[in-house]
DSSP file (Angstrom, degrees, kcal/mol; ACC not computed):
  #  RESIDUE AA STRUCTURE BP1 BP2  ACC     N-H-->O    O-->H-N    N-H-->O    O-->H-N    TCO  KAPPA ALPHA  PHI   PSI    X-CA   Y-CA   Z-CA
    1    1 A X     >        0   0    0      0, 0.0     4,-1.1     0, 0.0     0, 0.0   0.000 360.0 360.0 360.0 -33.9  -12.0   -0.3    0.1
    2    2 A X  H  >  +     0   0    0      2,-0.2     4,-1.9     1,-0.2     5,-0.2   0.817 360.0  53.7 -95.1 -16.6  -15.4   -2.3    0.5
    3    3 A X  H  > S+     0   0    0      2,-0.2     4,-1.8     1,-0.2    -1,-0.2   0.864 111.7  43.7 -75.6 -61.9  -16.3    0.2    3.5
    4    4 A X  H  > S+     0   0    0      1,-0.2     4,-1.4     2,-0.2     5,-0.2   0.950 114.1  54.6 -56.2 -29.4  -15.6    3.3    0.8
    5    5 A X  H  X S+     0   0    0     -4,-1.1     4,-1.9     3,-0.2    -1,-0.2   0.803 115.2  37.7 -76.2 -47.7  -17.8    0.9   -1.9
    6    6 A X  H  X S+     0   0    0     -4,-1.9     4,-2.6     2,-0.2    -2,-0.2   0.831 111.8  60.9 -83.7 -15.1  -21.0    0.6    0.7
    7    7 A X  H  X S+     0   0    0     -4,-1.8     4,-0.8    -5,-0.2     5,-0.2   0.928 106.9  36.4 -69.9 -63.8  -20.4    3.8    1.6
    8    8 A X  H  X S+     0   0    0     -4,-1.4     4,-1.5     2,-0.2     5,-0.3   0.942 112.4  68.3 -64.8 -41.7  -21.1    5.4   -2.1
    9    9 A X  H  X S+     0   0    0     -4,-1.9     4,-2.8     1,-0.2    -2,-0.2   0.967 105.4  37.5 -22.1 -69.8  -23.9    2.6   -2.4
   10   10 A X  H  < S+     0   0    0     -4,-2.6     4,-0.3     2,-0.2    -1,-0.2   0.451 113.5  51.1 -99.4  10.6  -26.0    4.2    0.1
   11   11 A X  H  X S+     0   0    0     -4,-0.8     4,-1.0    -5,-0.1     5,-0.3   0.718 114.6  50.0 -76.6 -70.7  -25.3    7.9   -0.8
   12   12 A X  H >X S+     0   0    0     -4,-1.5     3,-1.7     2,-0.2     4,-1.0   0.755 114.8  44.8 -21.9 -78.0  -26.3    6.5   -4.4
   13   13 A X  H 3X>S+     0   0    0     -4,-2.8     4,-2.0    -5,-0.3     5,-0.6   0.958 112.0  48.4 -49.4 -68.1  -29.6    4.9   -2.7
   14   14 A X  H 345S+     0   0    0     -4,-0.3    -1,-0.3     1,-0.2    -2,-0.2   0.423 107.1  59.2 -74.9  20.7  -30.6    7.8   -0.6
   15   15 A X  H <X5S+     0   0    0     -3,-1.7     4,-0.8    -4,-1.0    -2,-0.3   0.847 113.4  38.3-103.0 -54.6  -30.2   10.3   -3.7
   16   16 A X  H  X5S+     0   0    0     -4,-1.0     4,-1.7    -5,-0.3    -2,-0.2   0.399 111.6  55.8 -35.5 -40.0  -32.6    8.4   -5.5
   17   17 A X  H  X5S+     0   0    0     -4,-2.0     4,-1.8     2,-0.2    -1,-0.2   0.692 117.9  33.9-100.9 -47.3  -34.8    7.7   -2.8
   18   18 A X  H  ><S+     0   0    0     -5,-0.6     4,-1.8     2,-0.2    -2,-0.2   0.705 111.6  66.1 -99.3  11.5  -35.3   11.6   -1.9
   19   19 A X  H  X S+     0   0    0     -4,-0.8     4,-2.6     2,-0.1    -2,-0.2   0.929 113.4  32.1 -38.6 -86.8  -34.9   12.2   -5.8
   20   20 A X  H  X S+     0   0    0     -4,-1.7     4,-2.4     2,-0.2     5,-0.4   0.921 113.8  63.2 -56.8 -40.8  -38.5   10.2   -6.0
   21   21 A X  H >X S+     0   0    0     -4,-1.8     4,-2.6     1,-0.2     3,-0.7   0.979 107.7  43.4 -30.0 -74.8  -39.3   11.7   -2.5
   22   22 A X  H 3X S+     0   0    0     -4,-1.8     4,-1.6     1,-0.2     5,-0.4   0.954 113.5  46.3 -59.7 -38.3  -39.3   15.1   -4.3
   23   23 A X  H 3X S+     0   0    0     -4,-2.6     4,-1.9     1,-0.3    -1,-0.2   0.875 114.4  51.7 -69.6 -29.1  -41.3   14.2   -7.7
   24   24 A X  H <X S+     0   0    0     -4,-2.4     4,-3.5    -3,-0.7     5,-0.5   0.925 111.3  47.2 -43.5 -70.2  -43.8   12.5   -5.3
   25   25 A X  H  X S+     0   0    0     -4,-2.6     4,-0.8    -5,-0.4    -2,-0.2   0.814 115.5  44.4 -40.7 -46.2  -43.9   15.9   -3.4
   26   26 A X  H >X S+     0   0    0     -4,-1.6     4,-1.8     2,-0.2     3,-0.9   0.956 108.9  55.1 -97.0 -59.2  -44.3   18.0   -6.6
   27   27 A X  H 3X S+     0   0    0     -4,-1.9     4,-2.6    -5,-0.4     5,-0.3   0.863 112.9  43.4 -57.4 -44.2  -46.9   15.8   -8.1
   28   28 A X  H 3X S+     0   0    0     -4,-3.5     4,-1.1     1,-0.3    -1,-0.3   0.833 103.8  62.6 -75.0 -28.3  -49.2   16.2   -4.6
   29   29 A X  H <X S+     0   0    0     -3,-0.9     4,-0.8    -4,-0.8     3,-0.3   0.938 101.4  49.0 -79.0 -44.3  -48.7   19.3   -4.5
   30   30 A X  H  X S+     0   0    0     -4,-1.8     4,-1.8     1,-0.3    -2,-0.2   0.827 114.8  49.7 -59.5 -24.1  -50.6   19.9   -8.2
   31   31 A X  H  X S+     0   0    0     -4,-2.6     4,-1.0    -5,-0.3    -1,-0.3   0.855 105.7  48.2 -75.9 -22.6  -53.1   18.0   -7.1
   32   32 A X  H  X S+     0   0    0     -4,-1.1     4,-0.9    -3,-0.3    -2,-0.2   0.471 113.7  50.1 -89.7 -16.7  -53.4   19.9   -4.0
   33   33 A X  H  X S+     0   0    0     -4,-0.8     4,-0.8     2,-0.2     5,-0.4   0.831 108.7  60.8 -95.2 -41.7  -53.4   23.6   -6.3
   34   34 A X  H >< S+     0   0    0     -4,-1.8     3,-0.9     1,-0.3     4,-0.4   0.881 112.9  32.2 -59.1 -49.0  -56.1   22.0   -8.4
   35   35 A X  H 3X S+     0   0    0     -4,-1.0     4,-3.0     1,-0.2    -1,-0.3   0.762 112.0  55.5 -31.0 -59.6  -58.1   21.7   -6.0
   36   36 A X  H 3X S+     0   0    0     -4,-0.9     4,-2.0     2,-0.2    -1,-0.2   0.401 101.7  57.8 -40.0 -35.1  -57.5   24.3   -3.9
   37   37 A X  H << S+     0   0    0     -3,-0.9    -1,-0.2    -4,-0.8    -2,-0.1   0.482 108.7  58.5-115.0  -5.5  -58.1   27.3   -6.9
   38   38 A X  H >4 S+     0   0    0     -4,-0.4     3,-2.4    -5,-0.4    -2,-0.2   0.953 109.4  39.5 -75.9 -43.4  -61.5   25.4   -7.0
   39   39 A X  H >< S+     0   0    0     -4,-3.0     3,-0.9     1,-0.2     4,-0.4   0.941 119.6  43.1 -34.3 -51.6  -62.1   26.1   -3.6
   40   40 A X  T 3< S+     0   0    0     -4,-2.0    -1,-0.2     1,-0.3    -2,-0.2   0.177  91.3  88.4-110.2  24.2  -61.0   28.9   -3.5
   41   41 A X  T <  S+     0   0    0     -3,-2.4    -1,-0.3     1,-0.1    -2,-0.1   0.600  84.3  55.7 -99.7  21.0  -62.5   30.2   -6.8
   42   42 A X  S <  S+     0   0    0     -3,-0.9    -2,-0.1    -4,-0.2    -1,-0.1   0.898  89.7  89.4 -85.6 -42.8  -65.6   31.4   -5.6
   43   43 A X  S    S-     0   0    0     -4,-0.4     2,-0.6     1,-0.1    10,-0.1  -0.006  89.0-103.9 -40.3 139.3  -64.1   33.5   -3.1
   44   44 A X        -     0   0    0      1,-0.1     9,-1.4     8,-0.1    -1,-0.1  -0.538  40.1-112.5 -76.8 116.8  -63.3   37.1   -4.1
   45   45 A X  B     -A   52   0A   0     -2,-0.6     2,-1.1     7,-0.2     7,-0.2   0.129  12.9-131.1 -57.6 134.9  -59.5   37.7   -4.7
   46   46 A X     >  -     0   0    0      5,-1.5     4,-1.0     1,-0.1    -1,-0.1  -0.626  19.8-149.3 -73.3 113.7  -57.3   40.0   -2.2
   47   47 A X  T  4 S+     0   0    0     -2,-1.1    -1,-0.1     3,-0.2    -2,-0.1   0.929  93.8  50.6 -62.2 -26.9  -55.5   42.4   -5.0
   48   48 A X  T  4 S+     0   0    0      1,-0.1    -1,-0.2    -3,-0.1    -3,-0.0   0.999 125.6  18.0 -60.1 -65.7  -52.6   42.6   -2.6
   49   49 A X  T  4 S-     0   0    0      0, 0.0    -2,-0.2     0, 0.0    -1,-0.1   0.234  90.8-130.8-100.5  11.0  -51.9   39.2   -1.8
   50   50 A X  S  < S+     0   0    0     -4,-1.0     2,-0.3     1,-0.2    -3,-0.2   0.919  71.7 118.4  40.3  89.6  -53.7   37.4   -4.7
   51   51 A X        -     0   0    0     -7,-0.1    -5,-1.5    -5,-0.0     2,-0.5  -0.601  69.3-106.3-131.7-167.0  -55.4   35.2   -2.2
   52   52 A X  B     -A   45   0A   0     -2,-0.3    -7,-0.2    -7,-0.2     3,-0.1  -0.963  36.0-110.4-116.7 134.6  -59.0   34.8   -1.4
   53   53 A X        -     0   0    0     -9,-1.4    -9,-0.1    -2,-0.5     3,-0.1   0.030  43.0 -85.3 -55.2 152.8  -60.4   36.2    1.6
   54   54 A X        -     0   0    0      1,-0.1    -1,-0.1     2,-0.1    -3,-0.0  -0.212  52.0 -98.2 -54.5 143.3  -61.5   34.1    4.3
   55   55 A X     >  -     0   0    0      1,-0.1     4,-2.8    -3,-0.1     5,-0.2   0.013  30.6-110.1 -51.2 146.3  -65.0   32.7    4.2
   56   56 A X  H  > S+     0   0    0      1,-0.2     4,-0.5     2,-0.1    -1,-0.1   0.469 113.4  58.0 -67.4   7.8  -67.8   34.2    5.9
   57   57 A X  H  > S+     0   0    0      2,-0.2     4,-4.3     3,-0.1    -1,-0.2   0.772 102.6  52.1 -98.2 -46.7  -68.1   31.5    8.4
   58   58 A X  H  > S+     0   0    0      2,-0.3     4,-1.3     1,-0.2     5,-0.3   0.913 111.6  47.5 -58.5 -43.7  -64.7   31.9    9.7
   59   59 A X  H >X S+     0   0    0     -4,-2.8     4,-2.4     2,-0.2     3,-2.2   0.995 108.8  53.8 -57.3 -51.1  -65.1   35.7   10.2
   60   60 A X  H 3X S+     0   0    0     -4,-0.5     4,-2.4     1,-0.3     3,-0.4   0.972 116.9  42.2 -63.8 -54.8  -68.4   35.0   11.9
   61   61 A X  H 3X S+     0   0    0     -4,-4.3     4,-1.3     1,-0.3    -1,-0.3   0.653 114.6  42.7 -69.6  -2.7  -66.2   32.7   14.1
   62   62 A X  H <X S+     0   0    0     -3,-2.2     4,-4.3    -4,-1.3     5,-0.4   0.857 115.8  50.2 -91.2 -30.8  -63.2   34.5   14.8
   63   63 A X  H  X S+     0   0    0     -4,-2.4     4,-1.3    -3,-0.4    -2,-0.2   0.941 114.2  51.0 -79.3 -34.5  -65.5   38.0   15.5
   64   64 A X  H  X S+     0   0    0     -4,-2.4     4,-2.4     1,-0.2     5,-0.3   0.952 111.8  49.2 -44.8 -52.9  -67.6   35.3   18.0
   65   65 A X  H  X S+     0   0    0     -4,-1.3     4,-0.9    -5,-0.4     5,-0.2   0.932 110.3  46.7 -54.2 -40.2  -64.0   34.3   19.7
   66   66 A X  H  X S+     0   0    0     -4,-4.3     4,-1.2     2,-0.2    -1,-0.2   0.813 108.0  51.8 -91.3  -9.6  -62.9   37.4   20.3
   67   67 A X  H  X>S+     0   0    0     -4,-1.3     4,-0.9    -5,-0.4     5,-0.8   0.740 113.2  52.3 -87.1 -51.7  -66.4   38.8   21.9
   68   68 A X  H  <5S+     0   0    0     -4,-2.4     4,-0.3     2,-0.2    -2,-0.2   0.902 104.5  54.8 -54.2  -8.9  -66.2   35.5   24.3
   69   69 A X  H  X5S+     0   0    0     -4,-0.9     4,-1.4    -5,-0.3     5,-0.2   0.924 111.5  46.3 -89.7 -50.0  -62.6   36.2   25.4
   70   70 A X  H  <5S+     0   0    0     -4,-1.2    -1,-0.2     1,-0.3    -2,-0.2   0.131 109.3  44.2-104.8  40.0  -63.5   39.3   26.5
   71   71 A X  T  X>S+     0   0    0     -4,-0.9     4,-2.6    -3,-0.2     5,-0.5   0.284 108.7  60.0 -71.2 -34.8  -66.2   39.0   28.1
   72   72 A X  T  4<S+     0   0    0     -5,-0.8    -2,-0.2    -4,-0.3    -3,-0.1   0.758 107.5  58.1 -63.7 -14.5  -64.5   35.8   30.0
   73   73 A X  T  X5S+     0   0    0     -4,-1.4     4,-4.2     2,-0.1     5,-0.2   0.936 107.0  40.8 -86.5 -37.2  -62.1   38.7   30.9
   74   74 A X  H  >5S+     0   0    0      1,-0.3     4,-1.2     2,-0.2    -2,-0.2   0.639 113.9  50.4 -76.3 -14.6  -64.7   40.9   32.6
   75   75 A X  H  <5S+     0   0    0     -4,-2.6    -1,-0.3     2,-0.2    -2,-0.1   0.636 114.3  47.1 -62.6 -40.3  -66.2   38.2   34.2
   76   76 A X  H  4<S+     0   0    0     -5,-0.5    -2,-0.2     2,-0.2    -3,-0.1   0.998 118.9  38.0 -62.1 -55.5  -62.5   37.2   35.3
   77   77 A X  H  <        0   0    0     -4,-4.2    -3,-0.2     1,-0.3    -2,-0.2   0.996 360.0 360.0 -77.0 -44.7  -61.5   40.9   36.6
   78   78 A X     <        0   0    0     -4,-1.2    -1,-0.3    -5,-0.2    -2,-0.2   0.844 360.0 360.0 -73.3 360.0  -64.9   41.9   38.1
């Protein structure tokens, strides 16, 4: 009986405790959108994916990455 009593205790305790987990969770997360649709409102919106496209810095780095790999390949094969 007192084993079936602690038992329901700490279901009771850990409902509560990831109860406040989630409202914690929800609450950072509005702060984290608020932010976020400031960033991201200068950027121009995707119509597809309502998103905003990546910055122009990032392009400039990806289009950089991918001309160094392949040159590092043609250095590699010759």
């Amino acid at each position: 009986m007192l084993r079936a009593k602690q038992e329901i205790k700490r279901i009771a305790r850990m409902d509560i405790e990831k109860f406040v987990k989630d409202v914690k969770d929800v609450q950072s997360n509005l702060k984290m959108d608020k932010t976020k649709k400031k960033r991201m409102s200068y950027l121009p919106m995707n119509p597809v994916t309502k998103k905003g496209y990546p910055s122009r810095k990032i392009l400039k780095k990806q289009r950089r990455m991918i001309h160094w790999t392949a040159t590092k390949k043609e250095e590699d094969s010759a």
